[in-house]
TIDO-255499 format. One record per residue: residue in three letters; x, y, z of N, C-alpha, C in turn; chain; residue number from 0. Coordinates in steps of 0.2 Angstrom, whole numbers, plus 5000, padded with zeros to 4 digits. Example, Ala and Ser with C-alpha at 12.3 -4.5 7.8 and 13.67 -1.06 7.14 Angstrom:
<sites>
+-----+------+------+------+------+------+------+------+------+------+---+-----+
!   r !  n_X !  n_Y !  n_Z ! ca_X ! ca_Y ! ca_Z !  c_X !  c_Y !  c_Z ! c !   k !
+-----+------+------+------+------+------+------+------+------+------+---+-----+
! ALA ! 5066 ! 4972 ! 5039 ! 5062 ! 4978 ! 5039 ! 5066 ! 4984 ! 5039 ! A !   0 !
! SER ! 5064 ! 4989 ! 5035 ! 5068 ! 4995 ! 5036 ! 5064 ! 5000 ! 5039 ! A !   1 !
+-----+------+------+------+------+------+------+------+------+------+---+-----+
</sites>
This chain:
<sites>
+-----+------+------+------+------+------+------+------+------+------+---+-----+
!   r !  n_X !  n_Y !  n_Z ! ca_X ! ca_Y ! ca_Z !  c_X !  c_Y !  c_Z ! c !   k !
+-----+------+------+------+------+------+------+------+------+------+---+-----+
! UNK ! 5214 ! 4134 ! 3884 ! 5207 ! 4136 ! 3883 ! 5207 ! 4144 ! 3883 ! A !   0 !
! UNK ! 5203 ! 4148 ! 3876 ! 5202 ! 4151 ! 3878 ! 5200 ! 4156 ! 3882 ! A !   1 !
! UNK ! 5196 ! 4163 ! 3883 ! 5195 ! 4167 ! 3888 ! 5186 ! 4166 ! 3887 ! A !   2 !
! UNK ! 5184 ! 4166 ! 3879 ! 5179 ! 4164 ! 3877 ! 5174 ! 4160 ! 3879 ! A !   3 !
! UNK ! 5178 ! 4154 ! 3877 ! 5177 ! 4146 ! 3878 ! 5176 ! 4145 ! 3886 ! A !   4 !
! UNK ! 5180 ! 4149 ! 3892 ! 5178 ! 4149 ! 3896 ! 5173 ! 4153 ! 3898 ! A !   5 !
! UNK ! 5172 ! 4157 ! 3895 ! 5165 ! 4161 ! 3898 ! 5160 ! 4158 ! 3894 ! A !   6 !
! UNK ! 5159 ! 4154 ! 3889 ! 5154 ! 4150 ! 3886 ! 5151 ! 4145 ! 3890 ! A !   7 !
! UNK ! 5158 ! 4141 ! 3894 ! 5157 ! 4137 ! 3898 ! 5153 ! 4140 ! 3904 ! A !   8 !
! UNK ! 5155 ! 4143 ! 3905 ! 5153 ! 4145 ! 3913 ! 5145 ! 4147 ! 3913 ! A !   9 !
! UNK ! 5143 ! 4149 ! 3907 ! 5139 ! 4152 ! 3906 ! 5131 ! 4146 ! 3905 ! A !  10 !
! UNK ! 5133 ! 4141 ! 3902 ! 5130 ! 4134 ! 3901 ! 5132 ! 4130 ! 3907 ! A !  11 !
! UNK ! 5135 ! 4132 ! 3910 ! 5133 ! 4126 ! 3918 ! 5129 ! 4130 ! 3923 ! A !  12 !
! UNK ! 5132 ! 4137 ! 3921 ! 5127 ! 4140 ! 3926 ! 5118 ! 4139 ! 3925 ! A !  13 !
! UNK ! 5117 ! 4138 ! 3919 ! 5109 ! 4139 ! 3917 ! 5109 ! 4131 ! 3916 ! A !  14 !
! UNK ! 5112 ! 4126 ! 3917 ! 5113 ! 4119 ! 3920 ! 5110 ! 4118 ! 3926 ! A !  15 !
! UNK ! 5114 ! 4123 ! 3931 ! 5114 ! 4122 ! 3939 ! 5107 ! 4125 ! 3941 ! A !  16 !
! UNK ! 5105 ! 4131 ! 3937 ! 5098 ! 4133 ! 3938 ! 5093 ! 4130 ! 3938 ! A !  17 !
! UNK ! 5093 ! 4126 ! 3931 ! 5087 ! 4119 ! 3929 ! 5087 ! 4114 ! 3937 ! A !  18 !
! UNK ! 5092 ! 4112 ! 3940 ! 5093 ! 4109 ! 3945 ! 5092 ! 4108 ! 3951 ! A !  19 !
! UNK ! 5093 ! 4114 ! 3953 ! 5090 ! 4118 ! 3957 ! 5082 ! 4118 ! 3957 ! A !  20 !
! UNK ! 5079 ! 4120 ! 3952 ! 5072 ! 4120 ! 3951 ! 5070 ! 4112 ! 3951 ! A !  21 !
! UNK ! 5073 ! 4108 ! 3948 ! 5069 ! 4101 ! 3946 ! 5070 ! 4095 ! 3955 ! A !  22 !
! UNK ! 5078 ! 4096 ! 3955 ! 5079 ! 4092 ! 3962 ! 5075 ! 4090 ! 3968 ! A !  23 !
! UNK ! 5072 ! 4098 ! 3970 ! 5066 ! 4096 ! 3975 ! 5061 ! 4091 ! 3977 ! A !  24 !
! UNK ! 5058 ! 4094 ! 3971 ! 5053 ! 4091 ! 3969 ! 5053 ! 4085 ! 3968 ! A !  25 !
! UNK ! 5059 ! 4081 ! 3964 ! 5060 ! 4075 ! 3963 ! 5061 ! 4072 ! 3968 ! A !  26 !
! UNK ! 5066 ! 4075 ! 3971 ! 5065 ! 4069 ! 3979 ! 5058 ! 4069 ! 3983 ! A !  27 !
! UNK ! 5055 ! 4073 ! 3982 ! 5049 ! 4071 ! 3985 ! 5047 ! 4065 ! 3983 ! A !  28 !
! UNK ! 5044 ! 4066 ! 3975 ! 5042 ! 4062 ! 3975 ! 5043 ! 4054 ! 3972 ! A !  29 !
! UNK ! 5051 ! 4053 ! 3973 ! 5055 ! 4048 ! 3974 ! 5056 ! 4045 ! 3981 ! A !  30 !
! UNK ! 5056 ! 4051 ! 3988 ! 5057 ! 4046 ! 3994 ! 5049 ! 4047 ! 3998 ! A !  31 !
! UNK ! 5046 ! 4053 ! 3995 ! 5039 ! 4053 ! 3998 ! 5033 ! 4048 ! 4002 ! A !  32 !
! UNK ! 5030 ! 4048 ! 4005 ! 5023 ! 4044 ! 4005 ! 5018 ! 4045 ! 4002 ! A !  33 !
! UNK ! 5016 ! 4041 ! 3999 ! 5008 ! 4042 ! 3993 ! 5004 ! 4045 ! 4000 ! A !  34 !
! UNK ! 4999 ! 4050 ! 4000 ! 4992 ! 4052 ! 4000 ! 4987 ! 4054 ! 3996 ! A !  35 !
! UNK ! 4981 ! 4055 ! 3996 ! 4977 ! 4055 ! 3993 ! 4971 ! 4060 ! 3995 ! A !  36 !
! UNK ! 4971 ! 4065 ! 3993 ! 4967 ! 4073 ! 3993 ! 4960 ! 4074 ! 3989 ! A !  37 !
! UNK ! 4955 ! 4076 ! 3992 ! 4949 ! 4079 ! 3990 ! 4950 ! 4085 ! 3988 ! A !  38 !
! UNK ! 4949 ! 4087 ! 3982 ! 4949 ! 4095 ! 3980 ! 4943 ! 4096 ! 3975 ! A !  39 !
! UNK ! 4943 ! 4104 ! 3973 ! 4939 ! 4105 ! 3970 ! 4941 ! 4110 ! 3965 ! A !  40 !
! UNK ! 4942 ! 4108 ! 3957 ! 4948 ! 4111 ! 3953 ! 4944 ! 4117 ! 3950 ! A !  41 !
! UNK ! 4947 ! 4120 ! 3946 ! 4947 ! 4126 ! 3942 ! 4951 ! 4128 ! 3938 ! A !  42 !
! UNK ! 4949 ! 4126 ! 3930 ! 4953 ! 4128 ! 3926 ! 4955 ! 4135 ! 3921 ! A !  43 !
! UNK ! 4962 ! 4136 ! 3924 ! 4962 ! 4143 ! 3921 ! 4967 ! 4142 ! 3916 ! A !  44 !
! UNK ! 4971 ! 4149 ! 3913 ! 4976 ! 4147 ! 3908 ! 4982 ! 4153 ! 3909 ! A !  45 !
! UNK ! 4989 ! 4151 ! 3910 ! 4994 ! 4153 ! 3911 ! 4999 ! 4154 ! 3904 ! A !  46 !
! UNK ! 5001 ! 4161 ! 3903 ! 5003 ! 4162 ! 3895 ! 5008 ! 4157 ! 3892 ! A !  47 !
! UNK ! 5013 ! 4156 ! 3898 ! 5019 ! 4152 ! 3896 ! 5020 ! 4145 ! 3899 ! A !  48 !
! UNK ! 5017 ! 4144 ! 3903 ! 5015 ! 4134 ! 3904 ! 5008 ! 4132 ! 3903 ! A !  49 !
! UNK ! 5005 ! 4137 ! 3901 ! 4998 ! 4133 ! 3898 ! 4993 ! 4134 ! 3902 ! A !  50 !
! UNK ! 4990 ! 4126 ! 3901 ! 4982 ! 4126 ! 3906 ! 4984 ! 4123 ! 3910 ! A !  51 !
! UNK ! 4979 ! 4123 ! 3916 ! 4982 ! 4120 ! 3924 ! 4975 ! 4122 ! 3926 ! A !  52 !
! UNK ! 4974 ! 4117 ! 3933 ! 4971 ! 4117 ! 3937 ! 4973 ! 4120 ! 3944 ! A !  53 !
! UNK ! 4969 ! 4124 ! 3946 ! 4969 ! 4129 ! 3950 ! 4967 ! 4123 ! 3958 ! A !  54 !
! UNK ! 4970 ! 4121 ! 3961 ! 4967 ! 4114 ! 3966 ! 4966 ! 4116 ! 3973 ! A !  55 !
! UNK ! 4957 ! 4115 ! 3975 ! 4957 ! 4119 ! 3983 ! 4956 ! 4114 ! 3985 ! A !  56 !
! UNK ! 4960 ! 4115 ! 3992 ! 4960 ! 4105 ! 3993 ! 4957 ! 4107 ! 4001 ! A !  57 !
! UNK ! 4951 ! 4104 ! 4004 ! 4946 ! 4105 ! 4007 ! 4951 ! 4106 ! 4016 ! A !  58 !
! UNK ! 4956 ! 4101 ! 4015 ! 4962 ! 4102 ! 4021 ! 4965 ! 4109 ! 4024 ! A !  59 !
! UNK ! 4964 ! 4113 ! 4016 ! 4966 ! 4119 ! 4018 ! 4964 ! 4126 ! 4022 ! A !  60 !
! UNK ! 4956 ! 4125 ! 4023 ! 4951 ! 4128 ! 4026 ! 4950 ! 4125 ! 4032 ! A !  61 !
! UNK ! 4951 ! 4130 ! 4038 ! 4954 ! 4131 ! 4043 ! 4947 ! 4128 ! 4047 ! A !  62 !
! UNK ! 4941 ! 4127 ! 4044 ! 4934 ! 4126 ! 4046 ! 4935 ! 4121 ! 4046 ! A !  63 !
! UNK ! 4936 ! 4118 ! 4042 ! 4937 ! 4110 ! 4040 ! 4942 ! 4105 ! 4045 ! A !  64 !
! UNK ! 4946 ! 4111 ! 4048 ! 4950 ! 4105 ! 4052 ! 4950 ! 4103 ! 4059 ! A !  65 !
! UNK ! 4952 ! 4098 ! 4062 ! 4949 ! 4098 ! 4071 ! 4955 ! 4102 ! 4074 ! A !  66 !
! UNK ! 4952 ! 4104 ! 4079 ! 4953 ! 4107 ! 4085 ! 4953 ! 4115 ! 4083 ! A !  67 !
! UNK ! 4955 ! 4117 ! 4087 ! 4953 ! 4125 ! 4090 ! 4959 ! 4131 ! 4088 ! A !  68 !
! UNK ! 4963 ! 4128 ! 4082 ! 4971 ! 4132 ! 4081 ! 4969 ! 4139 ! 4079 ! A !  69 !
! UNK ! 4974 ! 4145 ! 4082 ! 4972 ! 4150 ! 4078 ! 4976 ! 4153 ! 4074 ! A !  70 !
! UNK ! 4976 ! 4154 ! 4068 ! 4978 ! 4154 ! 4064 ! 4982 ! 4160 ! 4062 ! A !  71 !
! UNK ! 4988 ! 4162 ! 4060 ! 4992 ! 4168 ! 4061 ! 4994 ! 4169 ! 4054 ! A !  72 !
! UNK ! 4993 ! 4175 ! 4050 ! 4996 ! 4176 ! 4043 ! 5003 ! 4174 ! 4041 ! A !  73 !
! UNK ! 5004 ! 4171 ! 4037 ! 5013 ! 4171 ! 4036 ! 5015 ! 4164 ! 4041 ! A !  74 !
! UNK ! 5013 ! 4162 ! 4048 ! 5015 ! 4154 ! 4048 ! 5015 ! 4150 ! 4047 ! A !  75 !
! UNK ! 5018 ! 4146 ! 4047 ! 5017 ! 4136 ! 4044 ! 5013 ! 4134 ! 4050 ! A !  76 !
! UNK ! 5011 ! 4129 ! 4046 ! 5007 ! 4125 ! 4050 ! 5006 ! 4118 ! 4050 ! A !  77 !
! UNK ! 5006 ! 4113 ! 4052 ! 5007 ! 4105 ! 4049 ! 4999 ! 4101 ! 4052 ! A !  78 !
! UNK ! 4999 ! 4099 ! 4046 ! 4991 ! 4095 ! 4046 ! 4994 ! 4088 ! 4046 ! A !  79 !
! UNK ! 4991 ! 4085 ! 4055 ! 4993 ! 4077 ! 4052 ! 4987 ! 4075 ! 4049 ! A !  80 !
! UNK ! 4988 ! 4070 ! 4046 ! 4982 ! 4066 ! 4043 ! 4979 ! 4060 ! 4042 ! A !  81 !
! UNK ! 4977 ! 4056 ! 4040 ! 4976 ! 4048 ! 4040 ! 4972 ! 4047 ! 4037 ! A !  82 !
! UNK ! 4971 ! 4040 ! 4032 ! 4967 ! 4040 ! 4030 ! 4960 ! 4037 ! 4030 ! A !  83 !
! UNK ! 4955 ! 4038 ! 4028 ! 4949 ! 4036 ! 4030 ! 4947 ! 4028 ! 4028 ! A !  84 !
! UNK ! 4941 ! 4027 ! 4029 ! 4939 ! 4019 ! 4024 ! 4938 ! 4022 ! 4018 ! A !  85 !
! UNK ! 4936 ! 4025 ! 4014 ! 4938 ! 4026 ! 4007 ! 4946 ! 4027 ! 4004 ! A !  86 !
! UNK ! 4950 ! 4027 ! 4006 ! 4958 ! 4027 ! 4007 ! 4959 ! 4037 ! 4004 ! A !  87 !
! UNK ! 4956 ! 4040 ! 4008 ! 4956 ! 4047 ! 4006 ! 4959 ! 4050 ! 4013 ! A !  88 !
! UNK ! 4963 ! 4055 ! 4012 ! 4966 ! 4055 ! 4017 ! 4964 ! 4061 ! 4022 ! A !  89 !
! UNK ! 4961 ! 4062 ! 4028 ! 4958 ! 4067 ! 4031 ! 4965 ! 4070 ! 4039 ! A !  90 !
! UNK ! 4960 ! 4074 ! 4039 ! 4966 ! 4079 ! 4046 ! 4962 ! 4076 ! 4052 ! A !  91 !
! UNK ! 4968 ! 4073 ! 4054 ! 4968 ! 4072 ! 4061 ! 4967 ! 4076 ! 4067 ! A !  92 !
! UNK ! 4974 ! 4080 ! 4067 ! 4977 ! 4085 ! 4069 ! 4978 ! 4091 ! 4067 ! A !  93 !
! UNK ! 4981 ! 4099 ! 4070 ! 4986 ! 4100 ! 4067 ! 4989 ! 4105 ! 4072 ! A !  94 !
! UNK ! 4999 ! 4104 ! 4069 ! 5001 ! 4109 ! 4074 ! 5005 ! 4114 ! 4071 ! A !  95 !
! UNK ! 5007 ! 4119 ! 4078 ! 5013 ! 4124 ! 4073 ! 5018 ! 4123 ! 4074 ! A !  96 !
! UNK ! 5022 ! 4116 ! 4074 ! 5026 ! 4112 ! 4073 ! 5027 ! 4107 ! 4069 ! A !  97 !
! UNK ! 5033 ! 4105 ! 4068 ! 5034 ! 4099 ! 4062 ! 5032 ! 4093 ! 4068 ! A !  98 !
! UNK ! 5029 ! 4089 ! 4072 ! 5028 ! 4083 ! 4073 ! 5035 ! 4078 ! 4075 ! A !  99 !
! UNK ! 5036 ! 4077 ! 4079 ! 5042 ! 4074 ! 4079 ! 5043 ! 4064 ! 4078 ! A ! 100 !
! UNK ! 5034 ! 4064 ! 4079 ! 5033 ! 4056 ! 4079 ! 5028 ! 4056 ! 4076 ! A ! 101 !
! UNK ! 5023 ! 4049 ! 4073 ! 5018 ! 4052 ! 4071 ! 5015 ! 4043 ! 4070 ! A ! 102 !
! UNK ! 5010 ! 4040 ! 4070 ! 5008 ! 4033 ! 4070 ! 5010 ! 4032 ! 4062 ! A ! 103 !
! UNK ! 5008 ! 4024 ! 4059 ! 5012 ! 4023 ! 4056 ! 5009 ! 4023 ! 4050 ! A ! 104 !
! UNK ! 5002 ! 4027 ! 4051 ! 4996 ! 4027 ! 4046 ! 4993 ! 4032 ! 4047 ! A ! 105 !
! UNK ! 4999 ! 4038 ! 4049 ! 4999 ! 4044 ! 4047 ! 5005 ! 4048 ! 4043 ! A ! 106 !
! UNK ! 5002 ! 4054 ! 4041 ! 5008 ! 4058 ! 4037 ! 5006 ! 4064 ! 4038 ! A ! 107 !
! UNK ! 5010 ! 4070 ! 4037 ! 5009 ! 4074 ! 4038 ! 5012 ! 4081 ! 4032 ! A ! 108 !
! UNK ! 5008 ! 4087 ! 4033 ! 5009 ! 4091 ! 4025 ! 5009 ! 4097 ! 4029 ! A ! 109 !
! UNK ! 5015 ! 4102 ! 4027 ! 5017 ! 4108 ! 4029 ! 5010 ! 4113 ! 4024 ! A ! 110 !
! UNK ! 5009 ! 4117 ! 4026 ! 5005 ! 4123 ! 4021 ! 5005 ! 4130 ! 4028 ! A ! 111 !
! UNK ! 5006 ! 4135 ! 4024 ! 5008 ! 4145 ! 4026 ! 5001 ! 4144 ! 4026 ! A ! 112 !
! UNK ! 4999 ! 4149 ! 4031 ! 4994 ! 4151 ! 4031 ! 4994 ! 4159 ! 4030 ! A ! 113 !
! UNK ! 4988 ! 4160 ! 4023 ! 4989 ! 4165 ! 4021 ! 4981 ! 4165 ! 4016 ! A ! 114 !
! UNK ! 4977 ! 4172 ! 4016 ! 4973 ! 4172 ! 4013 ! 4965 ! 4170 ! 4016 ! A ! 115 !
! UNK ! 4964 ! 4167 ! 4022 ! 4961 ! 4165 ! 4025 ! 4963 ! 4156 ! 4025 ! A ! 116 !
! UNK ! 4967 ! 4153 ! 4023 ! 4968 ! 4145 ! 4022 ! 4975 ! 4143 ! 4019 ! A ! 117 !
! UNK ! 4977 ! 4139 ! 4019 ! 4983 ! 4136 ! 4022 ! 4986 ! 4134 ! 4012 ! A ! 118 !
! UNK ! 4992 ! 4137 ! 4013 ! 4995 ! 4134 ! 4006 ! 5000 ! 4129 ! 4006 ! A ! 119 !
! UNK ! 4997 ! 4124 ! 4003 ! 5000 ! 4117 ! 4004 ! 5006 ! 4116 ! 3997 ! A ! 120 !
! UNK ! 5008 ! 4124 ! 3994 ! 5013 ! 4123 ! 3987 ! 5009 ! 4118 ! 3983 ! A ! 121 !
! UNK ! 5004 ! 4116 ! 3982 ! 5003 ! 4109 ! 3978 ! 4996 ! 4112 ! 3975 ! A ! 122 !
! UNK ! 4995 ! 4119 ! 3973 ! 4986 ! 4121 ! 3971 ! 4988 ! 4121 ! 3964 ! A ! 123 !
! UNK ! 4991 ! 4121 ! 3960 ! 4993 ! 4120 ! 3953 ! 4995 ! 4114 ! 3951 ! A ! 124 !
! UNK ! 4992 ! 4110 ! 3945 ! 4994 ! 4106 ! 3943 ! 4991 ! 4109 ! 3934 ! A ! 125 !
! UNK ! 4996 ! 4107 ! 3930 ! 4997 ! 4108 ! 3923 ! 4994 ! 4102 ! 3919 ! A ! 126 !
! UNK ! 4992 ! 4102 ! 3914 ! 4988 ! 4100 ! 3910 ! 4993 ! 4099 ! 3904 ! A ! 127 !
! UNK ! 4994 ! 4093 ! 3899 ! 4997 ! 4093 ! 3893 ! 4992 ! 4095 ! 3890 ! A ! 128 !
! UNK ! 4995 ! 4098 ! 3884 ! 4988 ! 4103 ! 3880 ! 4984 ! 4094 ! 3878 ! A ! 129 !
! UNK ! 4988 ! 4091 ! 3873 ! 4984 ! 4085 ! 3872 ! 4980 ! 4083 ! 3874 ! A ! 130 !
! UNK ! 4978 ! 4083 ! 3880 ! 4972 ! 4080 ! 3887 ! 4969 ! 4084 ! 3888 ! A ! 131 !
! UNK ! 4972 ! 4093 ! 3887 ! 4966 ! 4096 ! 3892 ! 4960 ! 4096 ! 3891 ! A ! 132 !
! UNK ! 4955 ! 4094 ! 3885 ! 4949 ! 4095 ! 3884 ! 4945 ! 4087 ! 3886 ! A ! 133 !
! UNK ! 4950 ! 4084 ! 3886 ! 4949 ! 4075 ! 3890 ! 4947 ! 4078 ! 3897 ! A ! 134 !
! UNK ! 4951 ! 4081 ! 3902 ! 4950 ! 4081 ! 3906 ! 4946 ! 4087 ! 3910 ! A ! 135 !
! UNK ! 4946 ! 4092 ! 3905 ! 4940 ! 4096 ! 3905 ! 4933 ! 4094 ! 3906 ! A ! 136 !
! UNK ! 4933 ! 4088 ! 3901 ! 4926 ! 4087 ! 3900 ! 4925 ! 4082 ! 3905 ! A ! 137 !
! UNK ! 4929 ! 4078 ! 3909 ! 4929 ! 4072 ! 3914 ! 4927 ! 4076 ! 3918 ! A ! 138 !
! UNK ! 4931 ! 4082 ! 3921 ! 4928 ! 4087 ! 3929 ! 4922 ! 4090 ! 3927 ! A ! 139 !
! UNK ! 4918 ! 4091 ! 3920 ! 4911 ! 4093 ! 3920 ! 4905 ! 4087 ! 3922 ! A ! 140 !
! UNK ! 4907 ! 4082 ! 3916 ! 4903 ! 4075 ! 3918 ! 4903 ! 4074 ! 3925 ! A ! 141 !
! UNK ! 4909 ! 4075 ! 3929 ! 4909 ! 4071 ! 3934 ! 4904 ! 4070 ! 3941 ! A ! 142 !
! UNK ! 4903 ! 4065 ! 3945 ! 4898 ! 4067 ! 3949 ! 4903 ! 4066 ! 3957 ! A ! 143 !
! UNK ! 4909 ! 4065 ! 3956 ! 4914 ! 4064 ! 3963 ! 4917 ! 4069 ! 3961 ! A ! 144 !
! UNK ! 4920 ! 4072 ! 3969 ! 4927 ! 4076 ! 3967 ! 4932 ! 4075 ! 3962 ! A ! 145 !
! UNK ! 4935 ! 4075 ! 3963 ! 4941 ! 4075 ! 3960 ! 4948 ! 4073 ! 3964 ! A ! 146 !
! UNK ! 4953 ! 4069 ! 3964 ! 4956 ! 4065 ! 3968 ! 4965 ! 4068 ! 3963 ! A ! 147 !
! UNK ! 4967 ! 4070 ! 3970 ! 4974 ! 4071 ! 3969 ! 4979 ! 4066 ! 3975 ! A ! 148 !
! UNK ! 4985 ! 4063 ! 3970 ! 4988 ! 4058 ! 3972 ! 4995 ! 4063 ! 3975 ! A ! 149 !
! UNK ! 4998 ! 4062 ! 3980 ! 5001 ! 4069 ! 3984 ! 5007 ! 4065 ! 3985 ! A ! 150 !
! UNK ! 5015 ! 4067 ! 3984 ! 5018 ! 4063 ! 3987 ! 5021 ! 4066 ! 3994 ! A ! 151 !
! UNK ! 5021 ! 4065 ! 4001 ! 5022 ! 4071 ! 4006 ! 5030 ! 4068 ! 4010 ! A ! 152 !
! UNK ! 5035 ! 4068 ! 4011 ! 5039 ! 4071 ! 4014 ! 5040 ! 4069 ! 4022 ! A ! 153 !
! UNK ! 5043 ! 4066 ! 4028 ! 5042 ! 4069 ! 4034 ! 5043 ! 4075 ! 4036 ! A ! 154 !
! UNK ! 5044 ! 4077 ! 4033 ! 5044 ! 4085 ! 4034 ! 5040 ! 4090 ! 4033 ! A ! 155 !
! UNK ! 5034 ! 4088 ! 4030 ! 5030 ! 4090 ! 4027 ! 5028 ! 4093 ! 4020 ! A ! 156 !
! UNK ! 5034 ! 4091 ! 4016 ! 5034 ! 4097 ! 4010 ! 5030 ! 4091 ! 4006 ! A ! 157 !
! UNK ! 5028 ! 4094 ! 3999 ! 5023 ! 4089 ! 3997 ! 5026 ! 4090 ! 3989 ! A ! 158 !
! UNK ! 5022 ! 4087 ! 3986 ! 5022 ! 4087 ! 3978 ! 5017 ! 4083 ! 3974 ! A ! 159 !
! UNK ! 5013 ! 4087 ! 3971 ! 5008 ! 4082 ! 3967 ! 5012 ! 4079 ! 3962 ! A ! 160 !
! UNK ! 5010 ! 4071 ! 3963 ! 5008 ! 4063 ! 3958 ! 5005 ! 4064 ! 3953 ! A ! 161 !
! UNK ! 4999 ! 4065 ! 3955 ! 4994 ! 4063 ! 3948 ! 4988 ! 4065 ! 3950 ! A ! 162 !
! UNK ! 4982 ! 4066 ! 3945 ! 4975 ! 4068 ! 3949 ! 4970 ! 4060 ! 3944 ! A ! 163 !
! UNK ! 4965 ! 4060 ! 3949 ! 4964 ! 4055 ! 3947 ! 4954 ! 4057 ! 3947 ! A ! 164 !
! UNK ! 4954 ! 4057 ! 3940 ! 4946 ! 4060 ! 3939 ! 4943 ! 4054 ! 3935 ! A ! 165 !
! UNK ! 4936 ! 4051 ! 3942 ! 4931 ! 4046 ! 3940 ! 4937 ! 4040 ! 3937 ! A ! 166 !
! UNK ! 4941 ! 4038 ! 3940 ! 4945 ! 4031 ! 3940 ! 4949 ! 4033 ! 3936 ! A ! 167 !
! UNK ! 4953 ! 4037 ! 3933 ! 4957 ! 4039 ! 3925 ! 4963 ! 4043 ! 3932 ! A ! 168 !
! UNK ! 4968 ! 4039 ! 3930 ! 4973 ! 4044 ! 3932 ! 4978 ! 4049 ! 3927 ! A ! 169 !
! UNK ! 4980 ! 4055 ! 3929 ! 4980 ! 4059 ! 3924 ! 4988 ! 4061 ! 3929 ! A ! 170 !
! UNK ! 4995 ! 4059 ! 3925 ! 5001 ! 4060 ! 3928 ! 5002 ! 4067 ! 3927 ! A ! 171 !
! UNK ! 5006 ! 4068 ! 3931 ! 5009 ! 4076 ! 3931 ! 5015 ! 4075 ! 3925 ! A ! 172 !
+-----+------+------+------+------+------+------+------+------+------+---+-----+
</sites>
């Protein structure tokens, strides 16, 4: 082979191993994850090179909203255990500045930084195909519920949004 042909190569696997890196994460999540199910309140803006997307403020995130007395430190993580309620939506139970080592068996638990006044759970963006977005545009104006995000989450905490799910329509990622 030549010198070319080897630098051609190398050049295509490398920008192979980059895609893989980006996509693997994410997919284990939500391949070995646990379903939960999130309260937000969206906002749609527009991103020049992936589009329209929803901006997701998820009510878990705000430090008011949660039990007990944590204070809260810029820059550290923080794990919200959670459970679901009788509507199957899932609320904070807890929350610690540690990953939890146990947890009941109808709980789960989501890492998010705290930064900006409230906790980033990696999961406030989800993307719209162009084809839908005026579909789903017009479902979150109509709508008179929240809006429901199906969450895949990890023992670890890390998460991945599923799907959001407006007025019984689910809308995949």
């Amino acid at each position: 082979m030549g010198r070319k042909t080897i630098g051609f190569a190398s050049a295509v696997l490398l920008q192979l191993l980059i895609l893989l890196i980006i996509v693997i994460p994410r997919w284990s999540i939500i391949m070995q994850g646990r379903t939960i199910i999130l309260e937000t309140l969206p906002y749609d803006p527009y991103h020049i090179f992936r589009g329209y997307y929803m901006d997701l403020r998820y009510r878990i995130a705000v430090p008011e909203n949660l039990p007990g007395n944590t204070e809260f430190k810029p820059g550290r993580d923080y794990y919200v255990i959670l459970a679901p309620d009788e509507t199957g939506i899932w609320q904070p139970a807890a929350v610690a500045d540690s990953l939890p080592q146990t947890l009941k068996p109808n709980e789960a638990v989501i890492r998010g930084r705290y930064r900006y006044g409230q906790l980033d759970f990696s999961i406030n963006q989800y993307y719209l195909p162009e084809n839908r977005r005026l579909q789903v545009e017009k479902l979150l104006r109509d709508s008179q519920q929240p809006a429901l995000v199906e969450v895949k989450v990890k023992n670890n905490g890390t998460a991945a949004i599923f799907q959001i799910i407006i007025e019984g329509q689910r809308f995949r990622y």
